[in-house]
Each structure stands twice: as structure tokens, then as C-alpha cells.
N, C-alpha and C positions, 0 to 999 in steps of 0.2 A: 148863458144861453141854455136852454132846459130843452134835453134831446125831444124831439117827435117820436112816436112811436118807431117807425120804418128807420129811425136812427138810433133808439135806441137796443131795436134789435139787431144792428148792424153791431154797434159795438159790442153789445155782450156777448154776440160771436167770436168777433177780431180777440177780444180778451179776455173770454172764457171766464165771463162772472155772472154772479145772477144778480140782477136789480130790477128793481121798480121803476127807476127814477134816476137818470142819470143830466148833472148841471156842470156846463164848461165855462169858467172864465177866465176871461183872457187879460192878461198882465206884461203888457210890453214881447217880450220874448218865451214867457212863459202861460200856461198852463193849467189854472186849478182844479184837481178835480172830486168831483161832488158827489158820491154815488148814495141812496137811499138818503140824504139831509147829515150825511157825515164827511166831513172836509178828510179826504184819503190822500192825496200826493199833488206834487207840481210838478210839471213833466214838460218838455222841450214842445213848444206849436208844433213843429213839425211832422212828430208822434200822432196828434189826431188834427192834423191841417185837413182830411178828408170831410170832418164835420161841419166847417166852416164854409 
């Protein structure tokens, strides 16, 4: 899922990054996440369950 804008300025406030372009995919219990077209980490749903 590739944030919206209004979402992705949500995020890069909560986690004080700077991007362009932020993509969430979702894996069972986990998490991918995608900032500028670079795979950065996998991280618990429950961490960004507000995007969803």
C-alpha cells in the first residue's frame, strides 16, 4: 500500500524521516517497510496498524 500524501506526512512526522515515497506491505503479522524504492525494515503491524 503506497502512503497518500496526508499519510505520508503523518508518518514522517511520527518517525522523523524525510521521504518521498513511503510503501507498507503487509505479511501475515509483519510489516515491510519501503521508504524512497529501498526495502529498510520489517516491523510488528501493530507499529504502524494507524495506516491501515
Amino acid at each position: 500500500m503506497r502512503l497518500n500524501q496526508e499519510q505520508l506526512d503523518k508518518f514522517t512526522e511520527i518517525f522523523e524521516i524525510k521521504a518521498k515515497s513511503v510503501i507498507l506491505v503487509k505479511k501475515n503479522k509483519k510489516v515491510t517497510i519501503i521508504i524512497n524504492s529501498v526495502i529498510i525494515f520489517d516491523v510488528d503491524k501493530n507499529l504502524v496498524k494507524e495506516f491501515f
